[in-house]
FINU-274820 format. One record per residue (C-alpha): x, y negated, z negated; residue in three letters. Coordinates in steps of 0.25 Angstrom, whole numbers, plus 5000, padded with zeros to 4 digits. Layout:
BEGIN
XYZALA
...
! end
This chain:
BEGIN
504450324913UNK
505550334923UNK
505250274938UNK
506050304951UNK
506350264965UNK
505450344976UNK
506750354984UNK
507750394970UNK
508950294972UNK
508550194960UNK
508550204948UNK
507350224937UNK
506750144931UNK
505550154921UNK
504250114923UNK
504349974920UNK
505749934926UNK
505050014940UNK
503749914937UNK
504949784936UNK
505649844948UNK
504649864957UNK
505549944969UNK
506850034965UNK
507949984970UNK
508250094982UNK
507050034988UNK
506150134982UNK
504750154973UNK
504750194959UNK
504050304954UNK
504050354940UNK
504850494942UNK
503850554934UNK
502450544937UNK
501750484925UNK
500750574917UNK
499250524914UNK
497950604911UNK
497050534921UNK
495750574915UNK
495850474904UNK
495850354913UNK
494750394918UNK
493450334911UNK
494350224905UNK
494250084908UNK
495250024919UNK
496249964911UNK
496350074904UNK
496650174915UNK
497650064920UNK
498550074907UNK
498450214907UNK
499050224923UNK
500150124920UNK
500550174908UNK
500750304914UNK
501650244925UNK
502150124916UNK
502550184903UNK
503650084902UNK
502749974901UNK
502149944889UNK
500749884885UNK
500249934897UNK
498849924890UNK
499149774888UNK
499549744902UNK
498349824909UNK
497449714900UNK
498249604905UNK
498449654919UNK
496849674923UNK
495749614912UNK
495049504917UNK
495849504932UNK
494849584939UNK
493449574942UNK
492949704935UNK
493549774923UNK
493749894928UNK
494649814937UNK
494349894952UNK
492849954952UNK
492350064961UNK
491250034969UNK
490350154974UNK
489750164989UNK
489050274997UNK
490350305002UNK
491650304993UNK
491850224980UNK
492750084983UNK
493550054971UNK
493749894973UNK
495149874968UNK
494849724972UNK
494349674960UNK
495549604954UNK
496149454955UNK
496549464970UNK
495549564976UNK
496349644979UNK
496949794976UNK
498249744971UNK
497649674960UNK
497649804951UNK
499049824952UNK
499449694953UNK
498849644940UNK
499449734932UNK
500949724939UNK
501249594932UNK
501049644919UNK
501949784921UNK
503049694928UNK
503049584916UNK
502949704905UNK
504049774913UNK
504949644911UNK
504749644897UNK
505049784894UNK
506149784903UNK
506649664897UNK
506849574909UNK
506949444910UNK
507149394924UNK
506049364933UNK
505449454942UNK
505149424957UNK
503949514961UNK
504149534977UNK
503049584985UNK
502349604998UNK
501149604999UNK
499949655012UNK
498949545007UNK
498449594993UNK
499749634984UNK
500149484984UNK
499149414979UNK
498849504968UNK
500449514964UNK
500349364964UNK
499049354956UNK
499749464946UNK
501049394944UNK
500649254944UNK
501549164933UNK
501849324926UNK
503049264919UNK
504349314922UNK
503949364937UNK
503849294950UNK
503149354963UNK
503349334978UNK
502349404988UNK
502649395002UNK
501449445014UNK
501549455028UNK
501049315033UNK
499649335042UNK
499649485035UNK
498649465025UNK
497349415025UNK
497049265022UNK
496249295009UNK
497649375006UNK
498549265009UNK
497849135001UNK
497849234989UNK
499249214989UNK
499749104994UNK
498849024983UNK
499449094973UNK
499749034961UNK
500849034951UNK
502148994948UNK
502949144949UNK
502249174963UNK
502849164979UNK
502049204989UNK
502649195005UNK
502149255019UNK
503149345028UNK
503249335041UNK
502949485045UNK
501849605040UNK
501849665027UNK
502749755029UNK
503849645032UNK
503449575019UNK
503549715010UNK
504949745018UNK
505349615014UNK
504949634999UNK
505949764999UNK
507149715006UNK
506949604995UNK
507049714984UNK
508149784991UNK
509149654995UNK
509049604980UNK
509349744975UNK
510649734965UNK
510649574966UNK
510649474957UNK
509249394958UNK
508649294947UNK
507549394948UNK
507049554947UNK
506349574960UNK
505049664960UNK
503649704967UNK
502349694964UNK
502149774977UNK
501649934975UNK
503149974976UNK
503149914960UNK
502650044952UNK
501849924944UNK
501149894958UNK
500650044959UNK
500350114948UNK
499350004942UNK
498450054955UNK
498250194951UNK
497350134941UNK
496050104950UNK
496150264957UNK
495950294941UNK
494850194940UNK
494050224953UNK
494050374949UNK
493650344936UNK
492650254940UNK
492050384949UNK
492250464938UNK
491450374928UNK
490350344939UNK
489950504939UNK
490450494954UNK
491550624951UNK
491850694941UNK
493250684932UNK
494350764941UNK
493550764954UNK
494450714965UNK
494250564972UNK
494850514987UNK
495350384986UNK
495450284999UNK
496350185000UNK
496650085007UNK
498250075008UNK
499450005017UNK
500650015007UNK
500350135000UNK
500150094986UNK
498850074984UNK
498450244986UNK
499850274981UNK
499050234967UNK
498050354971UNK
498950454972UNK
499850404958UNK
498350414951UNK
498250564958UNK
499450594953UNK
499250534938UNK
498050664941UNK
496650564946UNK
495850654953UNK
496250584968UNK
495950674978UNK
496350614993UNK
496950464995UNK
496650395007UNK
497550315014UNK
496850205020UNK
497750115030UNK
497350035042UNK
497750015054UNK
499050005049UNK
499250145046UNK
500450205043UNK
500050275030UNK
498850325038UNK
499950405048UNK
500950425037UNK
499850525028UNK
499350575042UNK
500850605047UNK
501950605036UNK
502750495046UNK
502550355040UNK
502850245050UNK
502950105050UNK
503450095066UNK
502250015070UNK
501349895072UNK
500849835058UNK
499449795060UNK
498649685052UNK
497349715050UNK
496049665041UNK
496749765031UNK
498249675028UNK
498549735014UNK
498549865021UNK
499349825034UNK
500749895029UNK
501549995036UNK
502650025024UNK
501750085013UNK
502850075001UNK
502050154992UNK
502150285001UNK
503550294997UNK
503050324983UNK
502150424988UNK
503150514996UNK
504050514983UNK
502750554975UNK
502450684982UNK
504050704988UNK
504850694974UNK
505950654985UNK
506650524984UNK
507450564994UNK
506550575004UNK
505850435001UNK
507050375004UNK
507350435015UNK
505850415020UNK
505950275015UNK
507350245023UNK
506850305036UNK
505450215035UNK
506350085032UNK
507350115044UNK
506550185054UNK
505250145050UNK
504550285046UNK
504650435040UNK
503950565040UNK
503850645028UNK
504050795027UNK
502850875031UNK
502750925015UNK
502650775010UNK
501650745019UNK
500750855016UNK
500850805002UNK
500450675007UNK
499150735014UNK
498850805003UNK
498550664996UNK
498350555006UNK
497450555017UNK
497650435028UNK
496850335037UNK
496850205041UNK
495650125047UNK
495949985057UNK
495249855058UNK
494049885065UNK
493750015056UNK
493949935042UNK
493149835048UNK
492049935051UNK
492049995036UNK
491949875031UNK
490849845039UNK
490049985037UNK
490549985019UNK
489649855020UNK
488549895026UNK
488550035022UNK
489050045008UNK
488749885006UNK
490349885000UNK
491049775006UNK
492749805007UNK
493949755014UNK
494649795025UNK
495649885015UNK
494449965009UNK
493849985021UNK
495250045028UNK
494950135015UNK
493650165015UNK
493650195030UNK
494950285029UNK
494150355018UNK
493050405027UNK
493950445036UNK
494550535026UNK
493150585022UNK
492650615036UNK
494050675040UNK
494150765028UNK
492750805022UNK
493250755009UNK
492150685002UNK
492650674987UNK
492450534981UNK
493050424988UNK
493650294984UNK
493850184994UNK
494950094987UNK
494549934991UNK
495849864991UNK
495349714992UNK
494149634991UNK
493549615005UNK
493749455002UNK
495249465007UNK
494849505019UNK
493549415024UNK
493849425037UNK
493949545040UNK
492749615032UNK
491749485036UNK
492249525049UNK
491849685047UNK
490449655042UNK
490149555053UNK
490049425046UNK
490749295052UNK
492249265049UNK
492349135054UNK
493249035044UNK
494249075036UNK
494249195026UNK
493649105014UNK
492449065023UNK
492349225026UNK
492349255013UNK
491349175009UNK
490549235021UNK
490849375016UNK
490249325002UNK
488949295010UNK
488749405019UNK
489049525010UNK
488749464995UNK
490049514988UNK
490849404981UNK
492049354984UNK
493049384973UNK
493449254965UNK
494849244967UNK
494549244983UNK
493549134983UNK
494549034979UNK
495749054987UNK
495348964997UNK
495548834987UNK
496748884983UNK
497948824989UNK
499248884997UNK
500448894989UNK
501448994996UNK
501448975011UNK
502849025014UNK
503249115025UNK
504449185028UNK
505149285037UNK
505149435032UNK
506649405032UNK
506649285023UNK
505949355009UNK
507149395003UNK
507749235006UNK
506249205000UNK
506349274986UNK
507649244984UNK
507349094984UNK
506049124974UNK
! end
């Protein structure tokens, strides 16, 4: 299967050379240029690792084995087979994409990105190393690190914004073990940190390096596609459970700050899974929020942080995929891509946003209101979330109250409410005194609901990458790794 640049100056690449490249080389995303075909009513009913081999080899042709390295990617690293459950409330149904070695979303994707790269090399034939590159908002980097630990032949590097991720966040990375793994904080937001990451790709273009650099962020086609799987699972799970019928349409809330994450819903719609609206989910952050509302995106403004870090993002690279998908015009996503990097925004034209609408629905919930749903999805639905999920489910009854639409709902839950103590002890009024291992453990108390195992022990775990750097020093950084 041939893959393409959204913005059409680089060359193709098949499926597996665009999984081992991770960005094209004009700067822009690959997409395979024709949309794979699948029937989606037999991954319905079917266990999860089954429905996962079917989605990536529809995308992944190039890759073989792919049954093989779906086994080797997910059995026994997750808490439950099924790999992320749906849990049903009064309300809307959570699917708890939590459930894996870091607690968090990225796991799913980032367990099974290792063994596409390393299967990828050995078809393509490679022999060098690779340097995996990425930025990470708080959750991609632990998971990426956890993934590609001692995977022979690759090395990683993840850089986050130092004081932009929670603490919980940080001592997942900086204990990170193994011998192919660099972590290191930059001096700036995310944004600074996934800038950084680019210029990187784009000032080692054409140059000699005793490595092939790629991503493990959601540009890589590797990073996204594997997510598509858990939309199949949670409407599968509804359809099993009697809760709808095959082929009725489900809304999907979710929780988003670069774009990836609901990109995955709209890929599953395409592959034909009933999706009926996706809800855009930001915080206070929220320029996705205006962009669906307005058709202008903007990044001119202030970059909050909030008790929502992974979400606290005003580039969204996984929007440039979407533009191409309903345009067809790489043309214009270059141009829009140009004018965002030199002026710092676009508007699309009126008929692209109205595709866009026809889709996507957006809203964005602060602080105090995430804080308040998390307080009353305790109390009143006895579901405990974190500040992501309940930016989602929050955004979700808005889009309920404000459109009358009351088909099936699915709140996607990001992360495991044990990364962000603090802030959840906080919104169901317990104490917060010490640090976040001492709320943790108070949280345990006061609500019942276990700590997951590979949070427990981070406290004993020692520091082993404390640098810190300037956002203008990452390229002197990897080029000494």
């Amino acid at each position: 299967m041939q893959y393409h640049s959204t913005r059409g100056g680089a060359a193709e690449a098949n499926s597996a050379q665009a999984v081992l490249l991770g960005l094209a080389e004009d700067g822009g995303l690959y997409l395979p240029k024709t949309f794979p075909e699948l029937d989606w009513r037999r991954c319905i009913g079917v266990d999860t690792l089954t429905m996962a081999e079917k989605i990536l080899s529809a995308f992944l042709p190039d890759i073989p084995n792919m049954q093989e390295l779906v086994t080797r990617a997910y059995s026994g690293k997750f808490e439950t087979e099924d790999l992320t459950p749906t849990v049903k409330t009064d309300r809307f149904t959570v699917l708890e994409l939590f459930r894996g070695p870091t607690s968090a979303f990225k796991d799913v994707a980032l367990s099974m990105l290792p063994q596409l790269m390393t299967a990828a090399k050995t078809e393509a034939g490679m022999q060098e190393d690779i340097l995996i590159l990425t930025a990470t908002s708080g959750d991609t980097g632990k998971a990426a690190l956890a993934g590609f630990q001692d995977v022979p032949g690759i090395r990683i590097c993840v850089f986050y914004p130092d004081g932009g991720v929670s603490d919980v966040q940080r001592r997942q990375m900086v204990s990170q073990e193994g011998n192919n793994v660099t972590v290191c904080a930059v001096r700036g937001n995310f944004d600074d940190a996934q800038t950084g990451v680019k210029n990187i790709f784009a000032a080692c273009q054409g140059k000699e390096l005793p490595f092939a650099l790629s991503s493990a962020n959601s540009i890589n086609i590797g990073r996204l596609v594997p997510q598509i799987t858990y939309y199949f699972k949670a409407y599968s799970d509804l359809v099993v459970s009697g809760q709808i019928d095959l082929g009725d349409p489900v809304n999907f809330s979710v929780p988003t700050g670069n774009f990836g994450d609901i990109l995955a819903g709209f890929l599953a719609k395409k592959l034909g899974l009933p999706v009926g609206k996706l809800i855009c989910a930001s915080n206070a952050n929220n320029v996705l929020t205006d962009f669906i509302r307005t058709g202008t995106y903007d990044r001119r403004r202030p970059l909050y942080k909030t008790t929502s870090p992974s979400m606290d993002i005003l580039v969204s690279s996984n929007l440039e995929r979407l533009l191409y998908l309903l345009s067809g015009d790489t043309a214009l996503v270059a141009e829009l891509m140009a004018k965002l990097n030199t002026q710092g925004y676009y508007t699309v034209p009126a008929d692209l946003l109205e595709k866009v609408q026809q889709i996507f629905w957006a809203g964005y919930s602060d602080d105090a209101r995430g804080a308040d749903t998390i307080r009353r999805v305790w109390q009143e639905q006895g579901y405990l979330c974190d500040p992501h999920t309940a930016s989602g489910w929050a955004v979700a009854e808005d889009y309920v109250n404000q459109t009358g639409d009351n088909r099936p709902m699915v709140v996607l839950s990001t992360a495991s409410p044990y990364k962000f103590p603090a802030a959840v002890l906080s919104a169901i009024g317990g104490d917060t005194a010490g640090d976040e291992f001492a709320q943790m453990e108070r949280l345990e108390a006061v609500t019942g609901v276990k700590i997951p195992e590979n949070l427990s022990g981070l406290r004993q775990k020692p520091e082993r990458h404390t640098g810190v750097i300037d956002k203008e020093d990452m390229l002197t950084f990897v080029l000494k790794l």
